[in-house]
C-alpha positions in Angstrom: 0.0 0.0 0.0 2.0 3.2 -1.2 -0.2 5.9 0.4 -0.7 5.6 3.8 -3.3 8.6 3.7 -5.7 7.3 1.3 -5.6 3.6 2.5 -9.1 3.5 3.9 -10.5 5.3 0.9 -8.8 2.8 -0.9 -10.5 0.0 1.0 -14.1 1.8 1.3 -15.2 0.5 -1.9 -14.3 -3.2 -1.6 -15.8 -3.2 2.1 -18.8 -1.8 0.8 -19.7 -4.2 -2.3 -18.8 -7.2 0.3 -21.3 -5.8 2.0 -24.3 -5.1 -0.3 -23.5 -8.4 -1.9 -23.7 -10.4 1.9 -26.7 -8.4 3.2 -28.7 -9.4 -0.4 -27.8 -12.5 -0.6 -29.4 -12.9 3.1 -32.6 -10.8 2.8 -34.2 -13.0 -0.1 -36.8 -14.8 2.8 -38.1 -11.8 4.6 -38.9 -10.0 1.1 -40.9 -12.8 0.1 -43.8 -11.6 2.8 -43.1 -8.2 3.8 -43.1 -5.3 1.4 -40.2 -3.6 1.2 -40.4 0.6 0.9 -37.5 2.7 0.3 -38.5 6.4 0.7 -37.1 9.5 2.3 -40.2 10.7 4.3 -39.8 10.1 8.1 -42.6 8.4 8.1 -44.9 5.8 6.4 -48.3 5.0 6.1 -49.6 1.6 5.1 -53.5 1.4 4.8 -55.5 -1.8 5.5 -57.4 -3.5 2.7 -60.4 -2.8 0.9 -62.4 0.5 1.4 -63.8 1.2 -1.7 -66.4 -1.4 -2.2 -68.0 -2.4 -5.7 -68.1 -0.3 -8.6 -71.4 1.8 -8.8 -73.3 1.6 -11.7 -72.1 4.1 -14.2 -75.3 7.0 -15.5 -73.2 9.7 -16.7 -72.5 10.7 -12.9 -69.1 8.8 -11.4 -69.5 8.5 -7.8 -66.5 8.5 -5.7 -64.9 6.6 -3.1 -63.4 7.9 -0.2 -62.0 4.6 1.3 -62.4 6.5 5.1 -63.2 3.0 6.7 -60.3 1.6 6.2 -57.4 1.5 9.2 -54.0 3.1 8.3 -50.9 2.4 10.1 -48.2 5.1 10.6 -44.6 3.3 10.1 -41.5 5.6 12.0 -38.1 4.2 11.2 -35.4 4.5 13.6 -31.7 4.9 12.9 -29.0 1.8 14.0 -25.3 1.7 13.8 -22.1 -0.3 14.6 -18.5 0.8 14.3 -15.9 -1.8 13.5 -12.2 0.0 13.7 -9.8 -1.2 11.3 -5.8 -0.6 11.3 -3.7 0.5 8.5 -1.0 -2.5 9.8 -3.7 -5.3 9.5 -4.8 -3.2 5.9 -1.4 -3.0 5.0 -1.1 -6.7 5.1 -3.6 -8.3 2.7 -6.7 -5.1 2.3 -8.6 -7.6 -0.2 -8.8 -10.1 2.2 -9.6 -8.2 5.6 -12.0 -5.3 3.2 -14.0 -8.7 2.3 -14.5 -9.7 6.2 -15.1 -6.3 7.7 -17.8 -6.1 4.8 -19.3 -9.7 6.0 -19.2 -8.8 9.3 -20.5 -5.7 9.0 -23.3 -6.8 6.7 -24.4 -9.7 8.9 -24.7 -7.7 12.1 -26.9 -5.5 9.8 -28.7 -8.5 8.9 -29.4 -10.0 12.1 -30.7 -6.5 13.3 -33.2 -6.3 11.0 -34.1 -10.4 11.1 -34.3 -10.0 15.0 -36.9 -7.4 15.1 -39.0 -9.2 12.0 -39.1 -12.4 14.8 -39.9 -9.9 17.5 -43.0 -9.0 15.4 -43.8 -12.5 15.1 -42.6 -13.0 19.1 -45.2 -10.2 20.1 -48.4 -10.9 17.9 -50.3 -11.8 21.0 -49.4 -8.9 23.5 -48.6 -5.6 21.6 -51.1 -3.5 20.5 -49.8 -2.8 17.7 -52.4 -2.9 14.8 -54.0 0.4 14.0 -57.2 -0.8 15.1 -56.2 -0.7 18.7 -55.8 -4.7 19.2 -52.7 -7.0 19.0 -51.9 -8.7 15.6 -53.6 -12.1 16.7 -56.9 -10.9 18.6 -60.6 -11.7 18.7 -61.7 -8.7 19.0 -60.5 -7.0 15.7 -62.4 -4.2 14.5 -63.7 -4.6 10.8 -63.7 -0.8 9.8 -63.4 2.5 11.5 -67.2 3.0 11.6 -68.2 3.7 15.0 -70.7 0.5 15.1 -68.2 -2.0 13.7 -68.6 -5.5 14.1 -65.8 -7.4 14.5 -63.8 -10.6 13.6 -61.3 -13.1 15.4 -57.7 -14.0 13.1 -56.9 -16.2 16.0 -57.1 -19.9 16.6 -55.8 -22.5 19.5 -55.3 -25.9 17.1 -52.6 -27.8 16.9 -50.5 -27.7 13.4 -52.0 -29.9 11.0 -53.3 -30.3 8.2 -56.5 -30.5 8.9 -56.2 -27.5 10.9 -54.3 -25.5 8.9 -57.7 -26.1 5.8 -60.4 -25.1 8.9 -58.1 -22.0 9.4 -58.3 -21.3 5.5 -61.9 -22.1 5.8 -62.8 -19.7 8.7 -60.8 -16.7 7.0 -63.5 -17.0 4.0 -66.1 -15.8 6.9 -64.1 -12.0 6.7 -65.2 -9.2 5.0 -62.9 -6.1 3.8 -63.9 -2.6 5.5 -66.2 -2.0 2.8 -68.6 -5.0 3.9 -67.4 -6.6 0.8 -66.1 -10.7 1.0 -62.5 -11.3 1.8 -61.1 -13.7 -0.9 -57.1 -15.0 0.0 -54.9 -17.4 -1.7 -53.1 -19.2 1.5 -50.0 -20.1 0.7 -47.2 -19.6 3.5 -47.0 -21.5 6.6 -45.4 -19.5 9.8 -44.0 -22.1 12.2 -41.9 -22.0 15.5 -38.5 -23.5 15.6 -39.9 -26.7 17.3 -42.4 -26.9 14.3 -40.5 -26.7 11.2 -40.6 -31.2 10.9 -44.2 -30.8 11.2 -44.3 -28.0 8.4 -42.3 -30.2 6.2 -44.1 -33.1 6.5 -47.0 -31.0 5.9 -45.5 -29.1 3.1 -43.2 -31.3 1.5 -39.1 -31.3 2.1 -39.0 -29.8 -1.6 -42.2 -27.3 -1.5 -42.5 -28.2 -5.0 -43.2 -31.7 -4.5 -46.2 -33.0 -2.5 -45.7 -35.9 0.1 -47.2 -39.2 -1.4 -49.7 -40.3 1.2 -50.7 -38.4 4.4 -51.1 -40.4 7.8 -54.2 -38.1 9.2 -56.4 -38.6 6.1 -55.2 -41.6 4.4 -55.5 -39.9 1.0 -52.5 -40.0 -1.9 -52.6 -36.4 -2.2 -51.7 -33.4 0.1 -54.2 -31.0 -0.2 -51.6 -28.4 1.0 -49.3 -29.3 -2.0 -47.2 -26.4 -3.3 -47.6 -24.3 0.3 -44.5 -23.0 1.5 -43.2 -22.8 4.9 -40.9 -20.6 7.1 -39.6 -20.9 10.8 -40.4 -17.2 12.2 -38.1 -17.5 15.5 -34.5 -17.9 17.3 -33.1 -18.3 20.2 -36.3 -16.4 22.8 -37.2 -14.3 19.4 -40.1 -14.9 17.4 -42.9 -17.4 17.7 -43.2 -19.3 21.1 -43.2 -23.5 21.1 -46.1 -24.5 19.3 -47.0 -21.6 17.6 -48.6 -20.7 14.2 -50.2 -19.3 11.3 -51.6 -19.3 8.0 -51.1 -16.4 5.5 -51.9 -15.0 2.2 -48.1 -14.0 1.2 -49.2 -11.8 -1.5 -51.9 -9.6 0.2 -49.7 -9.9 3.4 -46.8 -8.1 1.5 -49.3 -5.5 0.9 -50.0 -4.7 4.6 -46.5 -5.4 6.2 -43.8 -3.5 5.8 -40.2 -2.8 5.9 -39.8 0.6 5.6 -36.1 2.3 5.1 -35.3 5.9 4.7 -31.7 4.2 4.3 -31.2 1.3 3.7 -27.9 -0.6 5.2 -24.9 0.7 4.0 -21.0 1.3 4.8 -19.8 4.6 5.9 -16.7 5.6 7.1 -15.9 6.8 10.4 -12.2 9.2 10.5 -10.3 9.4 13.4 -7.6 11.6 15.1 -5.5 8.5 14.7 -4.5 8.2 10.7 -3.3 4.8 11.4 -6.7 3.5 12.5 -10.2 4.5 10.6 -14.2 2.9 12.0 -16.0 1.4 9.4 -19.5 2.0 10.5 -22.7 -0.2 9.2 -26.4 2.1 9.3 -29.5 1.4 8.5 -32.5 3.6 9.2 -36.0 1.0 9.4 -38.8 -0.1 10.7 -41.6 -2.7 10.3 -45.3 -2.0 10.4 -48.3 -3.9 9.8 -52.2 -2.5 9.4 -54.5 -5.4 9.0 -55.5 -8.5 10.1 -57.1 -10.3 7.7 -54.4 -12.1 5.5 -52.7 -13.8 8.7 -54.8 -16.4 10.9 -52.6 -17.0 14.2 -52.9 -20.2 16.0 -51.0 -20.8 20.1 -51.2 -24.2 19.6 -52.8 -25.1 22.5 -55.5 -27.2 21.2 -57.9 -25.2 23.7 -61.4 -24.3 22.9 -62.4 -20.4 22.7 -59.7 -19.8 20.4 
């Protein structure tokens, strides 16, 4: 390295593709059933489903909807950062080598950040109020619009994972109705399962999601009527879904009403010190998740009890 001055601008670059190419490479699961928003408003609102109802028969006069029923959830990022200080002896040495690991390491705390609080959304479905109606995720007291005589509907089960329960789950969900009054119609298709879970969801699923299992020991029949479902273990360590837990969701309306909203998304920046021998590498990422309905995600505890 022939200028000591410039040697962390020199290694910026390759610390910072490692890390854009590690941090993609590790996000691909969570953007399959949350929405991701990049924007540079402080704030983000993601509005529940429906609202407008049917379309009005047209006689030269368009009446217009105001979609006023419908619950809107108000997403605030919050910044998050971690310094790793590198030395121009250790850059000096081999920079390819240790640009690539500070970019891994850098990228997978970043990672882990965000994947932690997606479990703890997961971890808290039951106790935070944190849908814009004023209940928790999982509840069975959700409101279905904002009109002051709403009725209301239950996304929350107790049954045990099965396949059988998983098709009464699907089969209760066609009982919604959007804000609007008008039928809720979902496709589905992803399985949420605890850690302790995730045989059971592939013996339900399939190892392969593409292939279903030949015969099924609770019905007896050839064919898995949950064939081509997909499955994913929402929890670590004490994050995310509790022993037992569940739930059944339509990933495609779901991505509609969860978010992961970033004014920045994780990047590389570099820290100078007084020191010109030693220069802090700093990962940041300014985000927050944010969900504003209900219906596309039935939650089961697993208990088996009744009342659920």
């Amino acid at each position: 390295m022939d200028n000591i001055y410039t040697w962390s601008e020199d290694m910026y670059p390759l610390v910072k593709k490692a890390f854009e190419t590690r941090y993609a490479s590790r996000m691909s699961a969570i953007s399959k059933v949350c929405g991701i928003v990049v924007q540079d408003n402080l704030s983000y609102d993601v509005p529940g489903l429906g609202g407008y109802g049917e379309l009005s028969e047209y006689n030269s006069t368009l009446e217009k909807a105001s979609g006023d029923k419908v619950f809107t959830k108000t997403i605030v990022p919050k910044e998050r950062a971690l310094a790793i200080p590198v030395k121009y002896k250790d850059a000096n040495q081999d920079i390819v080598t240790l640009a690539n690991r500070t970019g891994i390491r850098l990228a997978d705390s970043a990672f882990m950040t965000v994947l932690n609080d997606f479990f703890r959304v997961f971890g808290n479905v039951y106790s935070a109020k944190d849908c814009p109606d004023g209940e928790s995720w999982a509840s069975d007291d959700h409101l279905v619009s904002t009109d002051a005589d709403s009725s209301t509907y239950s996304n929350m089960i107790s049954d045990e994972l099965s396949v059988s329960a998983i098709t009464s789950a699907i089969a209760h969900a066609s009982e919604f109705v959007t804000a609007d009054g008008l039928p809720f119609v979902g496709n589905f298709d992803m399985l949420f399962v605890s850690p302790d879970l995730e045989e059971t969801a592939r013996n339900i699923c399939g190892k392969d999601t593409a292939v279903a299992p030949t015969s099924h020991p609770e019905t007896g029949l050839g064919a898995n009527p949950l064939y081509g479902m997909n499955y994913m273990v929402v929890g670590a360590g004490d994050l995310g879904f509790g022993e037992g837990q569940w739930a059944i969701a339509d990933s495609s309306l779901l991505s509609e009403i969860f978010k992961l909203v970033y004014v920045t998304e994780p990047t590389v920046l570099i820290s100078a010190t007084e020191n010109p021998l030693l220069t802090d590498f700093v990962a940041y990422v300014d985000y927050a998740f944010g969900f504003s309905d209900a219906r596309p995600i039935i939650f089961s505890d697993g208990t088996g009890s009744t009342g659920g």
